[in-house]
C-alpha positions as CSV (number, residue, x, y, z in Angstrom):
1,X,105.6,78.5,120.1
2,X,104.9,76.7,123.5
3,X,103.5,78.1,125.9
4,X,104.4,76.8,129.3
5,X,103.7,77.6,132.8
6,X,107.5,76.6,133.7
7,X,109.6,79.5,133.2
8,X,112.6,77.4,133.5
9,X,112.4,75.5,130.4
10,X,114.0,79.1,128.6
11,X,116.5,79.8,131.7
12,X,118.9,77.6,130.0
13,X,118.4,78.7,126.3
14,X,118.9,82.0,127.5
15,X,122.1,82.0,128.6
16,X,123.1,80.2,125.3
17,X,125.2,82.5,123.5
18,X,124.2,82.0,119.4
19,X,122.4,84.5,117.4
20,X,119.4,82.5,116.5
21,X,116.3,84.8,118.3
22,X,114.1,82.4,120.6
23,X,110.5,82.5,121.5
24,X,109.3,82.4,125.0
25,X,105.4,81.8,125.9
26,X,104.0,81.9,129.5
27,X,101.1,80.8,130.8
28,X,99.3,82.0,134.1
29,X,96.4,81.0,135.3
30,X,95.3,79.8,139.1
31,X,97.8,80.1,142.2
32,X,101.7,80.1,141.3
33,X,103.6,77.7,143.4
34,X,106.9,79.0,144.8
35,X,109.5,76.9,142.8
36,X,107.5,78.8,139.8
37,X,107.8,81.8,141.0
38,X,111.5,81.9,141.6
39,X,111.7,80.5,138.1
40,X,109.7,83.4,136.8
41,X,112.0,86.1,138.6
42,X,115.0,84.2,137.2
43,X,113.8,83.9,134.1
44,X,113.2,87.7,134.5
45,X,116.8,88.0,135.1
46,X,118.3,86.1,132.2
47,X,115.9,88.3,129.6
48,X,117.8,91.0,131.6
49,X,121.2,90.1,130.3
50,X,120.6,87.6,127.9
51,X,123.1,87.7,124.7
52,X,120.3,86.0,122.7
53,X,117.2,88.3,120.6
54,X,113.9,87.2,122.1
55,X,111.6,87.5,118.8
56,X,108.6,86.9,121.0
57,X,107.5,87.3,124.6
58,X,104.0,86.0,124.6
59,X,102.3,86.4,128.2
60,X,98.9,84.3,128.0
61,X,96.3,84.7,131.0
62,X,93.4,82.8,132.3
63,X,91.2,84.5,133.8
64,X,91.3,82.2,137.3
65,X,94.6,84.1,138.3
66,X,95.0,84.9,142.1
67,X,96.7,87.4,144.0
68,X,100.4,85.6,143.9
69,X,100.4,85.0,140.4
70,X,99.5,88.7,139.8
71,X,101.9,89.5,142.9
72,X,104.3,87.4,140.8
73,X,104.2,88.7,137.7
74,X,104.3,92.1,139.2
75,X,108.3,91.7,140.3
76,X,108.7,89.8,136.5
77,X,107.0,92.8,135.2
78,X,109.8,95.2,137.5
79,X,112.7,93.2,136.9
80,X,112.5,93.2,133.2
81,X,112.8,96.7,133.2
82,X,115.0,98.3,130.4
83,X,115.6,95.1,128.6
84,X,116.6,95.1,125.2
85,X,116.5,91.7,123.9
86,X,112.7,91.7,123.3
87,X,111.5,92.1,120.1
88,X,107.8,92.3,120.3
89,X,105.7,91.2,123.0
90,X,102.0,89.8,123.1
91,X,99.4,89.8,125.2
92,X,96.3,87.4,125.2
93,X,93.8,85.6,127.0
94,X,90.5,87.2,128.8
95,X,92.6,87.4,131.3
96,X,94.5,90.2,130.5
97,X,92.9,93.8,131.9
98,X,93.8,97.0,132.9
99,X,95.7,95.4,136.1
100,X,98.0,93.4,133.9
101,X,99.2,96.2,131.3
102,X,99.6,98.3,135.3
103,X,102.3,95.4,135.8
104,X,104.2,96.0,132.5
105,X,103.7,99.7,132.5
106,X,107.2,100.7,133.4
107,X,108.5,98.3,130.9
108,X,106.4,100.0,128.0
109,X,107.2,103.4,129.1
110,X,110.8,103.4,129.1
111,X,111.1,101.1,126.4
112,X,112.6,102.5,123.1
113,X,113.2,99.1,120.6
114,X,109.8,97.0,121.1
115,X,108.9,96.4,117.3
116,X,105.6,95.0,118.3
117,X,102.8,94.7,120.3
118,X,100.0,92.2,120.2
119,X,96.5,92.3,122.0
120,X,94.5,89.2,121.1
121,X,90.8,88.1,123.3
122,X,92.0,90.3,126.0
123,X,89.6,92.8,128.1
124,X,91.3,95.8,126.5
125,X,89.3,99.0,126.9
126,X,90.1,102.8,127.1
127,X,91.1,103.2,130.5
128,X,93.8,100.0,130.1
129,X,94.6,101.7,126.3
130,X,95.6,104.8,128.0
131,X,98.0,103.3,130.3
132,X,99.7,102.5,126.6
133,X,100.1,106.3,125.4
134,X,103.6,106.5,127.4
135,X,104.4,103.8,125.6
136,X,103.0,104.7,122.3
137,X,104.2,108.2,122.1
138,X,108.1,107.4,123.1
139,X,108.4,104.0,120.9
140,X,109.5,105.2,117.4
141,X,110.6,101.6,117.1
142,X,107.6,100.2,116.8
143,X,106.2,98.6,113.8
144,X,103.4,95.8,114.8
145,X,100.2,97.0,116.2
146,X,97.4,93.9,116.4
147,X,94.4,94.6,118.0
148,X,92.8,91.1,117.3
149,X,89.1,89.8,119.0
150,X,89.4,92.4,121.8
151,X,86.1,93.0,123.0
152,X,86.0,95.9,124.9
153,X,87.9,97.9,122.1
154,X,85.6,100.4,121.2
155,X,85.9,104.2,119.1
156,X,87.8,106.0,121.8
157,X,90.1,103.3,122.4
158,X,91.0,103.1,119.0
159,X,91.7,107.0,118.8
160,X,93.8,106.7,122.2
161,X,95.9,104.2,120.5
162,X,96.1,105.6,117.6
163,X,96.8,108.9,118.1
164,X,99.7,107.8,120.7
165,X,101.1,105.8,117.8
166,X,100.9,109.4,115.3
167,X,102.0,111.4,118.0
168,X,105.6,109.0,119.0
169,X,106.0,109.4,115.3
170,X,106.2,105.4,114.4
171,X,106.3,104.1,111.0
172,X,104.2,101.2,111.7
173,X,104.2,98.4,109.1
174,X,101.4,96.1,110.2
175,X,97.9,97.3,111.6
176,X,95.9,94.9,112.3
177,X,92.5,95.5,113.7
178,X,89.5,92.8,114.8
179,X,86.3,92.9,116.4
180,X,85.9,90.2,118.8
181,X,84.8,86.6,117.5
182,X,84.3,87.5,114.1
183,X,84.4,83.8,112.5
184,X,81.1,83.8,110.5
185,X,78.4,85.4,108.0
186,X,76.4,84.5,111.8
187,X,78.6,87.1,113.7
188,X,78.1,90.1,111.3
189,X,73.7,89.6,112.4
190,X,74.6,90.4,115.9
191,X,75.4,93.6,117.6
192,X,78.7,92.1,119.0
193,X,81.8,95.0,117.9
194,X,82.4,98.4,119.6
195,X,83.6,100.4,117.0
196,X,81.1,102.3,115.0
197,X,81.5,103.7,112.0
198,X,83.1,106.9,113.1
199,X,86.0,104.3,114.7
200,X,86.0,103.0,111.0
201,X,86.5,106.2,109.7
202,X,89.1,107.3,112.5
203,X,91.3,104.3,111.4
204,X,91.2,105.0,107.8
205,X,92.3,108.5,108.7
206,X,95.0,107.1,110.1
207,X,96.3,104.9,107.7
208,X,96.0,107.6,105.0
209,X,98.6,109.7,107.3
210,X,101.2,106.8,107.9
211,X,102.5,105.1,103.9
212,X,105.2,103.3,105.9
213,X,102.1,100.8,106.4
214,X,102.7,97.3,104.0
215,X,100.0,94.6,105.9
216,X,96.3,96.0,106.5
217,X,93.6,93.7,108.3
218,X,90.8,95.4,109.0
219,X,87.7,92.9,109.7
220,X,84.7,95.1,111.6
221,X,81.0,94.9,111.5
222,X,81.2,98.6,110.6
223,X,83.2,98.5,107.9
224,X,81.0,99.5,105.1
225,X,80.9,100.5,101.2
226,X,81.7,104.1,102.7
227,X,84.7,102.7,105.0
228,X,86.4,100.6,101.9
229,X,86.1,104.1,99.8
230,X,87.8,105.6,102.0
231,X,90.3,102.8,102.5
232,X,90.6,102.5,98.5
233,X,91.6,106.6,98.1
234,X,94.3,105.7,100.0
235,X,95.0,102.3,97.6
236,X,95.3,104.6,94.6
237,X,98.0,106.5,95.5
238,X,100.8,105.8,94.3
239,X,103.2,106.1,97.2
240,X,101.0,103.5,98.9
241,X,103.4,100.6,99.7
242,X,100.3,98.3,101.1
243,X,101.1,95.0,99.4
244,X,98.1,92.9,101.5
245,X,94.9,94.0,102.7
246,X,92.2,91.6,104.5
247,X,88.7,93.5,104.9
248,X,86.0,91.8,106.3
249,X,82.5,94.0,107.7
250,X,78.9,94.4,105.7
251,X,79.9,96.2,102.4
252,X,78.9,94.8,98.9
253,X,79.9,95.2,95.0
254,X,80.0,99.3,95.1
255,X,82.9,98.9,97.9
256,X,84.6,96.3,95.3
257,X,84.1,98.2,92.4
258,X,86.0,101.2,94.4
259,X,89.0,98.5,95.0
260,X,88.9,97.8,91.2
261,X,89.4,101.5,90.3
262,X,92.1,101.9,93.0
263,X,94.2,98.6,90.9
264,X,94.2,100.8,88.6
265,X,96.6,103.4,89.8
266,X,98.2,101.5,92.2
267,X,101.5,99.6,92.3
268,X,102.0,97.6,95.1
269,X,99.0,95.8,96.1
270,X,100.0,92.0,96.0
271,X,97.1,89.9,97.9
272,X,93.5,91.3,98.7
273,X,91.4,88.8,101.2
274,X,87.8,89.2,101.1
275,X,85.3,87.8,103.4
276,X,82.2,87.8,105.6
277,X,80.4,90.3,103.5
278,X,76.3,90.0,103.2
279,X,76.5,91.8,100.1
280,X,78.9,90.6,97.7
281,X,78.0,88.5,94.5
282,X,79.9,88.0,91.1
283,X,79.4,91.2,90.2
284,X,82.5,92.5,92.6
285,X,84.8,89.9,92.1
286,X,84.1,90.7,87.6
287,X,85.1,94.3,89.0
288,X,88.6,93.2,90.4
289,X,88.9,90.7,87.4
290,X,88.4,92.9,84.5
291,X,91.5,95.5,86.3
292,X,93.8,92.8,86.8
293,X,93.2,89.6,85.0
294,X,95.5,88.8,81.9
295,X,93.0,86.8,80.9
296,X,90.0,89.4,80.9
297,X,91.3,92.5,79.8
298,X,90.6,92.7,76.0
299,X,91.1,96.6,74.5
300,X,94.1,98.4,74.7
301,X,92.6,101.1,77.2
302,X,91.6,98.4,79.7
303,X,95.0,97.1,79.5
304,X,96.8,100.8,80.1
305,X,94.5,101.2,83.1
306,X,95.2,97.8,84.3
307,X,96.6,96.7,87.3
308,X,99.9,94.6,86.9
309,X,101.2,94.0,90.7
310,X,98.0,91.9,92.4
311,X,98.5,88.3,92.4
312,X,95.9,86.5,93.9
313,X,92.4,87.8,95.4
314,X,90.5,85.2,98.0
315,X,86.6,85.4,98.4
316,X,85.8,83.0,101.7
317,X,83.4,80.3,100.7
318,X,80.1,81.0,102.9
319,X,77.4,78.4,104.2
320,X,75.2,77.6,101.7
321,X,73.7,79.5,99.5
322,X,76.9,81.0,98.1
323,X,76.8,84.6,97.0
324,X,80.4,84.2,94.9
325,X,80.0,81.3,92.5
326,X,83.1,78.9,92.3
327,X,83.8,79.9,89.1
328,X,84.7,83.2,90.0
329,X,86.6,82.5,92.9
330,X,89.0,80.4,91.6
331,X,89.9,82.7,88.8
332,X,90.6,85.8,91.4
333,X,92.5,82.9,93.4
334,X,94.7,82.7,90.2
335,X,95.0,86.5,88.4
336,X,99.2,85.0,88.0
337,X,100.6,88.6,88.1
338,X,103.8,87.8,88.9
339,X,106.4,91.0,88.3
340,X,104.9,94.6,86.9
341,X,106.8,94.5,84.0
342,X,106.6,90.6,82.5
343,X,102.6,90.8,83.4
344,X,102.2,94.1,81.2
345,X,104.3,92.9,78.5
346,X,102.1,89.5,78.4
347,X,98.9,92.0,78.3
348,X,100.8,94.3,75.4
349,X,101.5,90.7,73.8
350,X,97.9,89.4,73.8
351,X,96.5,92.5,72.5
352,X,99.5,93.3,69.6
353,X,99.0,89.4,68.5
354,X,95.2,89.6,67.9
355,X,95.4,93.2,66.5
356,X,98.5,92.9,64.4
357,X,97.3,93.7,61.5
358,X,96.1,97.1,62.8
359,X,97.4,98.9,65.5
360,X,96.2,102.5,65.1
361,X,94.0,102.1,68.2
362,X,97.1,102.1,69.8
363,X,97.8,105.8,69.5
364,X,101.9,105.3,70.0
365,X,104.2,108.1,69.3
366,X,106.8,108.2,67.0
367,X,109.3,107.6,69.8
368,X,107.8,104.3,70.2
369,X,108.1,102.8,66.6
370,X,111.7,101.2,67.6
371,X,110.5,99.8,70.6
372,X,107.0,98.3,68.9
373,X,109.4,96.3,66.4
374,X,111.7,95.2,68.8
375,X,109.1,93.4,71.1
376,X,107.3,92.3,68.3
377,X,110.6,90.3,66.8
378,X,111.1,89.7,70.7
379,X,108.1,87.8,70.7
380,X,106.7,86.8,67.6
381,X,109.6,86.5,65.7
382,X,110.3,87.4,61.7
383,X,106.9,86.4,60.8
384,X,105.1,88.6,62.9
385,X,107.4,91.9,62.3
386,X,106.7,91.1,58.5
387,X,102.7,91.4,59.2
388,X,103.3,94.4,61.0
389,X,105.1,95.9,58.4
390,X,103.5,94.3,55.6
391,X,99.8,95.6,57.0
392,X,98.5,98.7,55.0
393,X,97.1,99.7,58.2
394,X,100.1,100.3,59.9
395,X,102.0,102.4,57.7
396,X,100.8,105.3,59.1
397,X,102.0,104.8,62.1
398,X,105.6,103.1,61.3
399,X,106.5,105.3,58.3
400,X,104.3,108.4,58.0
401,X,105.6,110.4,61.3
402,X,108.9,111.6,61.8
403,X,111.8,110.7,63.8
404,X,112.4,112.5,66.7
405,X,115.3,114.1,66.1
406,X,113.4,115.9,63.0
407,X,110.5,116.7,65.5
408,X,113.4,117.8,67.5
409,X,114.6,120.4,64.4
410,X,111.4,120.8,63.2
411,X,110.2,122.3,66.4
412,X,114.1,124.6,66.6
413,X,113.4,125.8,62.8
414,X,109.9,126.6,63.6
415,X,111.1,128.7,66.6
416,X,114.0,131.0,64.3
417,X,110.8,130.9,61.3
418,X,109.0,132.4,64.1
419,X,111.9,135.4,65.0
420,X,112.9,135.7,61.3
421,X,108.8,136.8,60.8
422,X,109.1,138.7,64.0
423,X,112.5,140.4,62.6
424,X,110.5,141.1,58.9
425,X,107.6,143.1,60.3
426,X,110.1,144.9,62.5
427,X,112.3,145.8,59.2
428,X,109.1,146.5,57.3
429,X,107.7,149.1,59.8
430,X,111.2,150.8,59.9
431,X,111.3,151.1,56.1
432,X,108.3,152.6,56.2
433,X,109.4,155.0,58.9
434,X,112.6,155.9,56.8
435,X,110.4,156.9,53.8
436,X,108.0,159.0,55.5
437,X,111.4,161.1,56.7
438,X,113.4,161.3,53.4
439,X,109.4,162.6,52.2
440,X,109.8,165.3,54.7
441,X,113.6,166.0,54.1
442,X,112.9,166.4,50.5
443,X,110.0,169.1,50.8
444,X,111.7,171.0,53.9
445,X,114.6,171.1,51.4
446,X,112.8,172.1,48.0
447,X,111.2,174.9,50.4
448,X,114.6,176.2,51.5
449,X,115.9,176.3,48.3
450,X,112.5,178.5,46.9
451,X,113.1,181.3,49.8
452,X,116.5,181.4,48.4
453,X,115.4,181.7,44.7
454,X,113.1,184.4,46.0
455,X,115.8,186.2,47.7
456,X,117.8,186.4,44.9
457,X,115.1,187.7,42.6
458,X,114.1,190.6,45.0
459,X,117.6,191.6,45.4
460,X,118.1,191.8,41.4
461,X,114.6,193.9,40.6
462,X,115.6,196.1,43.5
463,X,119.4,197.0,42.1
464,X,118.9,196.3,38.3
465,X,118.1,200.2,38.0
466,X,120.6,201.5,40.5
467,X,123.5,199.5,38.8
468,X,124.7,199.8,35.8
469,X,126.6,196.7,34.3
470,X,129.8,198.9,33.0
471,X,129.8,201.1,36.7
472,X,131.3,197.6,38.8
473,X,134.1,200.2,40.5
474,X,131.4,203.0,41.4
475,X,130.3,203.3,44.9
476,X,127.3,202.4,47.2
477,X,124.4,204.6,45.9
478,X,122.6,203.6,49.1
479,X,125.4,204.5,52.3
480,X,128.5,206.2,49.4
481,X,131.1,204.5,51.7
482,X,131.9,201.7,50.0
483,X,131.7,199.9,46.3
484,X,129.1,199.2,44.5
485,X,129.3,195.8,45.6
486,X,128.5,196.3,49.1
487,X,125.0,197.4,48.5
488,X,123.6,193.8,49.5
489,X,124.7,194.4,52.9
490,X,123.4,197.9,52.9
491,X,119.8,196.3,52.2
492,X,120.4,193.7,54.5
């Protein structure tokens, strides 16, 4: 992109009307002539009402600038009030202070579409960051935040900006966060950054509450093993849609080996850069290997806990000595996951080639027997599915369980044997019940019947003597009112 002190090298693109978006970069620095100036208001002007998308409006600044530039770029920052056509807009130089972000304050605070905002080797503190929280808080547009070699940046300006940015409710993308002039192993000895490690962990926090984020660069002095922890808890979730991550800052082979067991659950990381770390050896970089290599992952447990999205992991070379041998390097340079799916196949391939003659280890389910001889005829062909079959070892596993449509039965028929058992204790204990009562009808009945044998043999000693058998027509010996017959009722 040029950068131009001219403003009215764009006046003319601008009033072009085709789609493609155009750059502008400005440069200020010293006294602004007056042919300039008019050039910058009318320049102002035509990003007014410009037809065209300004992809970037890069403002660079010296820090020689007099009272007319400043005056100047106060009316620019006025006039471009309420324009739409920028996309994202940068800021940089050591130049750039509190009085310049006082000039584009309006614009920020009543600007709804910026997608971007870029602060690189400017004096950006926490009194200039909190001229930004209008902005911040109203902008659910925006998606860029770089905070890039800002010296002044320190822990509360970071949780100014960053709780401005939670607050508006933006899904950034991109954060990108720097100390200033951090080049060099040389840089991390010195006590040059402002953000501690409670900034460190205040950024962390914050990227574990916004998943819209895809692009992390995070390279601080106090970014330790506790700081990439924290960072990789967020990594092994797997809504995490973070697909590149640059880390720079003093942590070693534990923060590494915390990356490693993040891979393993997550499913979108695509390129890891590593650099200016005191600590690290070959021992890290093994860590990220043995999770994501094809080439290093061996049993089949490593390879179902493998990672099968990262493509390529970079280790900066340092002066001499080098803590990270070439070797190791250049294979995390080249891991060659290319897809999820075709990288785990070519795992499952490796490790069902070398083990085909026994594949118990494997542990598959019957549901997975039709699959298993598919891929190997897929990829080995007639010969290999023969050795699968053919191996002893396999049987088991390819003939022994059943289908699962009988699982399917055998699990419903189990169920109803179940209730039938249920049902047969039921009938049982009612059986039982039944007996015990016919038991009892039987002896309440034999002891009815007795009192009525009983009765009948009172009654006959009683009138045996009182009747005789050829006197039927005689009457009641007991009342004389009626037959003979009636004398039951007389004793009754």
């Amino acid at each position: 992109m040029l950068v131009t002190k001219n403003p009215a090298q764009y006046i003319t693109a601008l009033e072009e009307d085709i789609t493609d978006a155009l750059q502008i970069g400005l440069l200020f620095s010293g006294q602004i002539s007056d042919t300039h100036a008019a050039s910058l208001l009318e320049l102002a002007s035509a990003i007014q009402s410009t037809p065209r998308s300004i992809r970037c409006l890069c403002l660079r600044f010296k820090d020689d600038v007099d009272e007319s530039t400043m005056s100047s770029f106060l009316y620019f920052g006025q006039m471009i009030v309420s324009a739409k056509a920028i996309e994202s807009l940068v800021l940089e130089g050591v130049g750039v202070g509190h009085e310049q972000i006082v000039c584009l304050q309006e614009f920020l605070s009543t600007n709804k579409t910026l997608r971007g905002i870029n602060f690189t080797e400017t004096k950006l503190d926490r009194s200039s960051s909190i001229l930004l929280t209008g902005f911040l808080t109203g902008n659910a547009s925006l998606r860029v935040l770089d905070l890039s070699s800002n010296a002044r940046v320190d822990d509360d300006s970071i949780d100014t900006i960053l709780t401005a940015i939670s607050l508006g409710g933006s899904q950034l993308s991109t954060l990108n966060i720097c100390d200033a002039h951090f080049d060099g192993v040389e840089d991390l000895i010195g006590d040059n950054g402002s953000i501690t490690t409670a900034g460190v962990r205040t950024i962390t926090a914050f990227i574990s509450q916004t998943p819209s984020l895809v692009t992390i660069c995070l390279k601080m002095r106090s970014l330790n093993d506790e700081g990439i922890r924290d960072l990789s808890n967020v990594i092994r979730r797997r809504d995490s849609k973070i697909s590149r991550l640059e880390i720079s800052g003093t942590f070693g082979n534990d923060a590494l080996q915390s990356i490693a067991e993040a891979l393993k659950s997550n499913q979108s990381l695509r390129t890891i850069d590593i650099g200016n770390s005191l600590n690290l050896t070959d021992e890290g970089g093994r860590a990220i290997l043995r999770v994501a290599s094809v080439n290093v992952v061996n049993t089949w447990k490593q390879i179902m806990a493998s990672n099968n999205t990262l493509r390529s992991a970079y280790l900066k070379s340092r002066p001499p000595p080098l803590l990270v041998s070439q070797d190791i390097q250049h294979a995390l340079r080249n891991i060659t996951n290319v897809d999820p799916i075709p990288t785990l196949k070519q795992k499952v391939w490796r490790y069902v080639d070398s083990n085909i003659e026994d594949l118990s280890y494997t542990k598959l389910e019957a549901k997975h027997m039709p699959f298993l001889l598919s891929f190997v005829k897929e990829r080995g062909g007639i010969n290999s599915l023969f050795r699968l079959i053919s191996s002893r070892n396999n049987v088991p596993i390819l003939f022994s369980h059943p289908t699962p449509e009988r699982q399917h039965m055998e699990s419903i028929m189990n169920k109803v044997a179940l209730e039938n058992a249920t049902l047969r204790a039921m009938l049982k204990s009612e059986r039982q019940f039944n007996d015990i009562l016919y038991k009892e009808n039987n002896s309440l009945r034999s002891l009815y019947e007795g009192d009525i044998a009983d009765d009948e043999t009172v009654t006959t000693t009683i009138m045996t003597p009182l009747l005789p058998e050829e006197s039927d027509n005689r009457r009641c010996l007991c009342c004389r009112r009626g037959p003979i017959s009636n004398l039951w009722e007389c004793f009754r």
